[in-house]
NULODREN-175746 format. One record per residue (C-alpha): residue number from 1; x, y, z. Coordinates in nm, 4 decimals. Each point is the difference from the previous one (the first is absolute). Layout:
BEGIN
  pos        xx        yy        zz
  NUM         X         Y         Z
...
END
This chain:
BEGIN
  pos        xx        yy        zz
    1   11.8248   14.0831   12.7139
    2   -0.1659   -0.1315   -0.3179
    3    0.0446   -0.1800   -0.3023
    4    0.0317    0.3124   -0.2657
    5    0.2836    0.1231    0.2569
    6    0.2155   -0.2787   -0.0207
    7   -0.0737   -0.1522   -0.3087
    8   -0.1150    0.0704   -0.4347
    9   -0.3542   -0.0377   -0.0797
   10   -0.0856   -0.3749   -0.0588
   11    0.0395   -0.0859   -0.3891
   12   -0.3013   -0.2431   -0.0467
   13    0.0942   -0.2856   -0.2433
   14   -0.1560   -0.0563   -0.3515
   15   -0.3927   -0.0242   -0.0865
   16   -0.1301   -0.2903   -0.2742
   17    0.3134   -0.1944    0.0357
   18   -0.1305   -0.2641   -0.0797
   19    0.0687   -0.3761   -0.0112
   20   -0.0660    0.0849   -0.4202
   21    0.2325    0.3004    0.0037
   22    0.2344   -0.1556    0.2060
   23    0.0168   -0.2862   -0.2469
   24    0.0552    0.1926   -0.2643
   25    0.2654    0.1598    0.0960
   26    0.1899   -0.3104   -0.0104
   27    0.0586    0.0703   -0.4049
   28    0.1503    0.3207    0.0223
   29    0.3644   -0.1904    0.1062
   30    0.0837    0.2180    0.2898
   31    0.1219   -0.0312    0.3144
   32   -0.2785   -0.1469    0.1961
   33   -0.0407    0.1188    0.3800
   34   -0.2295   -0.1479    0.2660
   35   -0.3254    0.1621    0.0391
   36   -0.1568    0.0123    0.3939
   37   -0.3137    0.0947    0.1515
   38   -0.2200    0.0139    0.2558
   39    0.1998   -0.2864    0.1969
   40    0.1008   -0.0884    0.3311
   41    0.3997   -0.0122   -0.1116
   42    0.1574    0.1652   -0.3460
   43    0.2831   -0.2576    0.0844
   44   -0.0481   -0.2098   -0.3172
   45   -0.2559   -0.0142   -0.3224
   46   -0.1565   -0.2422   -0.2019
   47   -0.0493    0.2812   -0.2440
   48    0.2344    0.1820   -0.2008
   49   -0.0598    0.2949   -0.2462
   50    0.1964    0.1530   -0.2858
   51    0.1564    0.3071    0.1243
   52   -0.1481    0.1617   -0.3099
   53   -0.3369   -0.1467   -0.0008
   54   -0.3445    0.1999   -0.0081
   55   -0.3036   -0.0196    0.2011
   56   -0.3627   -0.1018   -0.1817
   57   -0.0162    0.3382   -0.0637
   58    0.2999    0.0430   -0.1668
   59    0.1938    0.1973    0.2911
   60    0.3437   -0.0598    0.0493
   61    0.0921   -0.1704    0.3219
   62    0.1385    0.1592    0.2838
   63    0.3513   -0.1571    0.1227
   64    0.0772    0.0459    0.3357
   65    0.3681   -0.0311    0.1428
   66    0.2242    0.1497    0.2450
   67   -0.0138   -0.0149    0.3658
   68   -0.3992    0.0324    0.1261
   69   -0.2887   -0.2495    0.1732
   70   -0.2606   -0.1433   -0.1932
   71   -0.3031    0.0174    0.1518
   72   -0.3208   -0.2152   -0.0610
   73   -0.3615    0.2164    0.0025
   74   -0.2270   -0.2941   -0.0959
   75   -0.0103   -0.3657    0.1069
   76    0.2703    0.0103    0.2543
   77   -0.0316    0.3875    0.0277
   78    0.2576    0.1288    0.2008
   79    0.3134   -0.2668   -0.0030
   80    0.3084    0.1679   -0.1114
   81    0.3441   -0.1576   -0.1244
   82    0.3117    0.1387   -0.0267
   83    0.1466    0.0601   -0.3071
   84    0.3660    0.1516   -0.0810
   85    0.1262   -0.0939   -0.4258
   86   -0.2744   -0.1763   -0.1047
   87   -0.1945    0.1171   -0.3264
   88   -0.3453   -0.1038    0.0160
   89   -0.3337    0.0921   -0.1133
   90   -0.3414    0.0001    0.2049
   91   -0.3709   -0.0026   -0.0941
   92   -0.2367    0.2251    0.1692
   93   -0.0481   -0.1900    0.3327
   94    0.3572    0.1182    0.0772
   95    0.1845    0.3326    0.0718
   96    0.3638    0.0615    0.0396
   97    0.1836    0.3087    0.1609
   98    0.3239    0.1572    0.0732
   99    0.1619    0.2000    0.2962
  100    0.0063    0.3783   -0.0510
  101    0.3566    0.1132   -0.0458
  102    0.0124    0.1956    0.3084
  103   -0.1224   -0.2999    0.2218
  104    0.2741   -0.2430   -0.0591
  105    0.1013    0.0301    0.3674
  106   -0.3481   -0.0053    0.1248
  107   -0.0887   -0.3753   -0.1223
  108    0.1457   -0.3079   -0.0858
  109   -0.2165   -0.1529   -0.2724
  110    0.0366   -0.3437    0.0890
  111   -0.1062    0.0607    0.3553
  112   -0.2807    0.1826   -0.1038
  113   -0.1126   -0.2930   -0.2088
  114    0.0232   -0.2695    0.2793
  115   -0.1617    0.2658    0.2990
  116   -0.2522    0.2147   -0.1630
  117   -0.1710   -0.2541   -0.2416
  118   -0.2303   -0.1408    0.3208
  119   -0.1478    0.3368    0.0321
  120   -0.0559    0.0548   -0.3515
  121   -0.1897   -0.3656   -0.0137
  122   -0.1983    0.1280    0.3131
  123   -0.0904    0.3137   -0.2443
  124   -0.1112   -0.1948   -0.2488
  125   -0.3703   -0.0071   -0.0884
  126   -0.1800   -0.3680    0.0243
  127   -0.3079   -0.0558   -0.1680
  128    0.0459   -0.3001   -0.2611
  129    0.3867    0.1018   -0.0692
  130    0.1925    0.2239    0.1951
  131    0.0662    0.3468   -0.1956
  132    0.2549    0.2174    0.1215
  133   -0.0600    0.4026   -0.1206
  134    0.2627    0.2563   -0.0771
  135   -0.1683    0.2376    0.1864
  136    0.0163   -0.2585    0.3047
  137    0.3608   -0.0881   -0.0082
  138    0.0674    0.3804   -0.0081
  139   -0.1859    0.0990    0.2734
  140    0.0999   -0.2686    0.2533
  141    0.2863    0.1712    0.2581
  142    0.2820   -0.1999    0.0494
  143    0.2167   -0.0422    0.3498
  144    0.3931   -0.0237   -0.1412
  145    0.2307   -0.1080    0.2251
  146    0.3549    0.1829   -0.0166
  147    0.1917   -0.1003   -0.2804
  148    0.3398   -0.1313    0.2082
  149   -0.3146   -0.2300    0.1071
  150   -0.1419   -0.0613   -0.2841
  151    0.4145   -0.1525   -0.0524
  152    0.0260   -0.1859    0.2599
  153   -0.3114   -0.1924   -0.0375
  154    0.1060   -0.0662   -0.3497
  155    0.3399   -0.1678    0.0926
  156   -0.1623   -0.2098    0.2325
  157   -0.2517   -0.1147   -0.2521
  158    0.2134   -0.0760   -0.2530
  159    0.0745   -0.3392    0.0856
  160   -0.4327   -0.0761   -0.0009
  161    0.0073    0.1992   -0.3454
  162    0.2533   -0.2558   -0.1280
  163   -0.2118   -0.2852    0.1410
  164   -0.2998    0.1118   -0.1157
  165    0.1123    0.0655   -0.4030
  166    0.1478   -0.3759    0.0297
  167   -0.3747   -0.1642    0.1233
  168   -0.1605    0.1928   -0.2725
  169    0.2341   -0.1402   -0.2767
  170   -0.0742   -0.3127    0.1326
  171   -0.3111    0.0483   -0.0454
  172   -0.0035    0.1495   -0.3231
  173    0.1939   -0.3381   -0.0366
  174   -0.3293   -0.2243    0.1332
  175   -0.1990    0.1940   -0.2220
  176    0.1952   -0.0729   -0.3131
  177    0.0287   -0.3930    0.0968
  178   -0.4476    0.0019    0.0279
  179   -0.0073    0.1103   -0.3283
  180    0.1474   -0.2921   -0.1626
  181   -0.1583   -0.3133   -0.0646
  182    0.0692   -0.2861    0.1937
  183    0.0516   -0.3716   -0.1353
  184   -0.2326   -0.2215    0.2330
  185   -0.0676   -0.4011   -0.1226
  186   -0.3765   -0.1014    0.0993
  187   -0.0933   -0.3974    0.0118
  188   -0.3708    0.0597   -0.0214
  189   -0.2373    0.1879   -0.2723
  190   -0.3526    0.1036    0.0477
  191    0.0141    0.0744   -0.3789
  192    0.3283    0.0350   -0.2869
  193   -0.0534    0.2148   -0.3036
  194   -0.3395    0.2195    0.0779
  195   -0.0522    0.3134   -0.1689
  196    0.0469    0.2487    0.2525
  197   -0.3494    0.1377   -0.0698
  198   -0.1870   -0.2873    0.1803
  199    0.2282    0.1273    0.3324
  200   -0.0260    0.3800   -0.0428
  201   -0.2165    0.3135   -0.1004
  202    0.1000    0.3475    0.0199
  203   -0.1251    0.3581    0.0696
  204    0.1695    0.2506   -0.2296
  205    0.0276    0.3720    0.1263
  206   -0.1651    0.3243    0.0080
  207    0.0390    0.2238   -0.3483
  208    0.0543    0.3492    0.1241
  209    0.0847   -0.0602    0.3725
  210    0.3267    0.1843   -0.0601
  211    0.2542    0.1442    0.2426
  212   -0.1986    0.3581   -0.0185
  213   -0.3387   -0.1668    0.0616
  214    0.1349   -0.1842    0.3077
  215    0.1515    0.2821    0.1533
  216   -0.3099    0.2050   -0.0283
  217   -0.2043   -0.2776    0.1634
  218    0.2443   -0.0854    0.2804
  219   -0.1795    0.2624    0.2561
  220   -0.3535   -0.1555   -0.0384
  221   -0.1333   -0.1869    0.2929
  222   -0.1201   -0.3599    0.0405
  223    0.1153   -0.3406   -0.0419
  224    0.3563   -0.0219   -0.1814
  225    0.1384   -0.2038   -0.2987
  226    0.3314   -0.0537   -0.0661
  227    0.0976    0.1305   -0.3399
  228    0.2363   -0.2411   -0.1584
  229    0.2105    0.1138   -0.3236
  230    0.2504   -0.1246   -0.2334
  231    0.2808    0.0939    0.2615
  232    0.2243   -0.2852    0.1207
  233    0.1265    0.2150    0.3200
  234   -0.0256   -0.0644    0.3378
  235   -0.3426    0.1974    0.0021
  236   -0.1615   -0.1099   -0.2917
  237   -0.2779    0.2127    0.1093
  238   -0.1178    0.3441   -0.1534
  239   -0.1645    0.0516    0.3166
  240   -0.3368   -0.1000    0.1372
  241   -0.3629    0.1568   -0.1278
  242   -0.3554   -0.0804    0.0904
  243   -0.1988   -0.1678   -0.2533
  244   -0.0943    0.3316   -0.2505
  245   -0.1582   -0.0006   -0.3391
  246    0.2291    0.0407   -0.3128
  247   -0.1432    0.0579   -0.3098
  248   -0.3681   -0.0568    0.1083
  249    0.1026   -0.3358    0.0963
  250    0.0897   -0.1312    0.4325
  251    0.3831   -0.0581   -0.0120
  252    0.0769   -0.3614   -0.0331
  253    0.0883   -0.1934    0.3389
  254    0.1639   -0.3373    0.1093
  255   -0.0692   -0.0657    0.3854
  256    0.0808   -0.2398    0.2550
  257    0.0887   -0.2431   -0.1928
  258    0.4267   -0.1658   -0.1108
  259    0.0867    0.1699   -0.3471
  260    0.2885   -0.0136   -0.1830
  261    0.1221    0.3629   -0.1767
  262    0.1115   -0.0463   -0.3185
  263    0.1690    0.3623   -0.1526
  264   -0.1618    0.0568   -0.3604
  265    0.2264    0.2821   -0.1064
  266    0.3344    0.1402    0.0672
  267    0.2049   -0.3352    0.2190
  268   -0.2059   -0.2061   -0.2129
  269   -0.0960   -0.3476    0.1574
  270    0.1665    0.1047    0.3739
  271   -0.2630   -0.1735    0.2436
  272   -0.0389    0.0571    0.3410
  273   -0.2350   -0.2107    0.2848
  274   -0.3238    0.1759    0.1233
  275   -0.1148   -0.1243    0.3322
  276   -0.3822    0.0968    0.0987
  277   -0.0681    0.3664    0.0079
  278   -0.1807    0.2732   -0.1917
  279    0.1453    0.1281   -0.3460
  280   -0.0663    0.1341   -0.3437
  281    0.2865    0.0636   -0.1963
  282    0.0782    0.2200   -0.3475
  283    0.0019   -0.1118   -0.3763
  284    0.3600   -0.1186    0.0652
  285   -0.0333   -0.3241    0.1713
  286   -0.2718   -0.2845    0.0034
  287   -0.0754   -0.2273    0.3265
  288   -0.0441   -0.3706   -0.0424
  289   -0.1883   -0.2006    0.1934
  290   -0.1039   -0.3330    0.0655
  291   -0.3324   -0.0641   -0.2078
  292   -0.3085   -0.1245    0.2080
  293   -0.0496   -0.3006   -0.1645
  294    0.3989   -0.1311   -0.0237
  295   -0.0133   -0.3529    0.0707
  296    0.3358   -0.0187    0.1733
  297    0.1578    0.0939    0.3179
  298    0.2213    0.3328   -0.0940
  299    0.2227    0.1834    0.2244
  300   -0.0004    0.3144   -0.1231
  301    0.3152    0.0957    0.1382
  302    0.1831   -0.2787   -0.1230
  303   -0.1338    0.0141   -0.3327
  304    0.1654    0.4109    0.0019
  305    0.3239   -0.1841    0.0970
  306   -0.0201   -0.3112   -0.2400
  307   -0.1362    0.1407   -0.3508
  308    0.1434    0.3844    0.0725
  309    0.2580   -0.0186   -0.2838
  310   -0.2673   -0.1090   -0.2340
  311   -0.1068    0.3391    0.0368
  312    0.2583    0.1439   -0.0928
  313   -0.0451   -0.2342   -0.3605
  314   -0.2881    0.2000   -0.1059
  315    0.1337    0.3714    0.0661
  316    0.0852    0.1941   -0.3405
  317    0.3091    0.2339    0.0250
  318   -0.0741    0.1629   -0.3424
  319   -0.3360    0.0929    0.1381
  320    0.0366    0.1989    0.2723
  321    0.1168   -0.3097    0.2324
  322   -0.4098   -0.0781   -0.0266
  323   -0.0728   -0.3533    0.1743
  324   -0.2268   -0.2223   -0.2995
  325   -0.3184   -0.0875    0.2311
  326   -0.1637   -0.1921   -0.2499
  327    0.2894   -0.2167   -0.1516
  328    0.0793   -0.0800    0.3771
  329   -0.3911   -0.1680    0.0454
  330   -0.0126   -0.1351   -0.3712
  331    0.3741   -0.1651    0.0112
  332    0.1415   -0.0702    0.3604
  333   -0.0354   -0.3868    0.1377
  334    0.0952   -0.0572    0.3372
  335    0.0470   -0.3089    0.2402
  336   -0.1903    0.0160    0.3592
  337    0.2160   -0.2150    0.2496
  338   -0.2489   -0.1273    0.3170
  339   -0.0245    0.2788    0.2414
  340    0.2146   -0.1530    0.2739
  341    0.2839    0.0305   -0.2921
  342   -0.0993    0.3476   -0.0496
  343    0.0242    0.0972    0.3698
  344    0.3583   -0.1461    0.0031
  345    0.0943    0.1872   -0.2667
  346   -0.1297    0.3152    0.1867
  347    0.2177   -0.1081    0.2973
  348    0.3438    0.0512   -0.2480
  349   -0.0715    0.3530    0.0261
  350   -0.0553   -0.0177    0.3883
  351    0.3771    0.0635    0.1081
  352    0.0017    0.3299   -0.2056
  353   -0.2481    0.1298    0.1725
  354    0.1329   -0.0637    0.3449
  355    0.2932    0.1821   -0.1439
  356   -0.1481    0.2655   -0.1287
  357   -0.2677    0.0325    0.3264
  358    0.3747   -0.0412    0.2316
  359    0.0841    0.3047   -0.1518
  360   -0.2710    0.1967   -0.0071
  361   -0.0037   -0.0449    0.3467
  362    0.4051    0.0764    0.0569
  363   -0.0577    0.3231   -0.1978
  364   -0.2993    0.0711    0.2110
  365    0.2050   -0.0318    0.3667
  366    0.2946    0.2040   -0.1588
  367   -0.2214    0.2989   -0.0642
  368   -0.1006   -0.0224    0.2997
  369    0.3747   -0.0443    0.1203
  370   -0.0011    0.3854   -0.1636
  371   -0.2791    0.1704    0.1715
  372    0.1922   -0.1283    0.2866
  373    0.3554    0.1190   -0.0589
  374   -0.1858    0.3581   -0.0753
  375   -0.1391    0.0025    0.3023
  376    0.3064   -0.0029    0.1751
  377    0.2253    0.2042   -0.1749
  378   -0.2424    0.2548   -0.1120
END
């Protein structure tokens, strides 16, 4: 048995919807919906979209609902989630599909969301960024176990399903708590009142490295960057992409070296902590960076924490939600406490992540608590 027997074709999610479109469509006044994509869980979004709103290219959005699996073909190609009443919208790196009408005995959906998404991810193509093809998830046969089965192992699971929506609204929860600021008192200054510019320069993104161009460059070999975008999601990522001309001109590259990502357009002023690695990123988002020649001791990841609602200060709303580079250099002051100071505040954050690493790891043993209870019932 295949796919196409059981189920509709795949409905692939929106192309060019953007972090500018999506923004956009904040002013039309509709009912906004959240918008998923090529993730590991469709659980929860930090992005929402008017149900109404257009793509770059003036498309209409597609709005998905009704009882169907979204599944991701790029990024985390090949992780499907559940969904049953939900209205929703996707971008390209994500499908979503239905049961025929004649195969509503064959399948439960929800089981074949938990059981079949491992050999999907094993499917997946790996070369920078997994892709997932149509054609693949089509072609793939697929062993289904008697539906009375199929039951059975459902019952028993529902206890773990219960468990496992509570962890990740804690965590959802942990999330939510990181991204406020924290009121720490420091005894000792390196420096009070410094224009931010003696502490920081910044790299400022790639014109033309769009969504299109990415996705065309994706299958090239050789060393990988990390493409970083205005997206404030769990994969901020439009995928990776060795180093390529664009526009005559080597893409621009930041490389094993702390950065902070600050998005220039769409969440305005959202920053986010980038440890060593390789990445170039798109005309929506800068990365700052401590400057060679700053004559203090900066913790780059408690400078993200400390100063990240200042941020936020120079963002525009009535201009696309674009983040104001320049008034942030020419206007922001800020105090350096010694680094011992800075470290402690660092620590503050320390219990979240053993929270947030606790259950990652419970989450972890109960999927494996599933392949289990399959194994013996099916």
């Amino acid at each position: 048995m295949n796919f196409q027997d059981i189920f509709e074709p795949i409905r692939k999610g929106n192309f060019g919807l953007t972090e500018e479109a999506i923004y956009r469509s904040i002013q039309l006044g509709n009912k906004m919906i959240p918008l998923y994509g090529g993730n590991q869980q469709h659980l929860t979004s930090d992005r929402y979209v008017d149900e109404k709103a257009r793509t770059k290219t003036n498309d209409q959005i597609t709005v998905f609902e009704g009882e169907g699996i979204i599944i991701s073909l790029d990024g985390s190609a090949g992780n499907m989630t559940y969904k049953n009443g939900e209205r929703f919208a996707l971008n390209h790196h994500a499908g979503f599909f239905k049961l025929k009408n004649n195969a509503f005995t064959l399948i439960d959906m929800e089981f074949f969301s938990i059981f079949f998404q491992e050999q999907y991810k094993q499917a997946s193509i790996s070369d920078g960024s997994k892709t997932l093809t149509l054609d693949k998830v089509y072609s793939i046969d697929l062993d289904i176990p008697s539906y009375k089965n199929q039951q059975c192992l459902m019952a028993e699971l529902k206890p773990l399903l219960q468990s496992r929506n509570y962890i990740n609204n804690i965590f959802n929860k942990c999330i939510i708590v990181r991204n406020k600021a924290l009121s720490h008192q420091y005894f000792a200054y390196q420096a009070t009142n410094i224009p931010v510019s003696e502490v920081l320069s910044y790299l400022g993104g790639n014109s033309g490295l769009t969504e299109k161009e990415i996705y065309q460059k994706m299958g090239i070999g050789g060393e990988k960057y990390k493409v970083l975008s205005g997206s404030i999601s769990e994969n901020s990522s439009f995928g990776n992409v060795t180093r390529f001309n664009l526009k005559g001109r080597p893409i621009k590259i930041f490389e094993d070296k702390e950065g902070v990502l600050v998005v220039r357009k769409g969440k305005a002023g959202h920053t986010t902590f980038l440890p060593p690695a390789k990445y170039t990123l798109t005309e929506d988002a800068y990365i700052l960076y401590l400057k060679d020649n700053c004559p203090y001791q900066v913790n780059l990841k408690w400078f993200q924490i400390q100063y990240s609602n200042i941020f936020y200060d120079y963002s525009s709303s009535s201009d696309n939600g674009t983040w104001n580079m320049t008034g942030f250099f020419d206007y922001v002051n800020v105090d350096i406490p010694i680094y011992s100071e800075q470290l402690k505040m660092i620590e503050c954050y320390k219990d979240l992540d053993k929270i947030q690493d606790r259950l990652i790891s419970i989450n972890y043993k109960i999927d494996h608590l599933f392949i289990k209870i399959y194994s013996d019932v099916v």
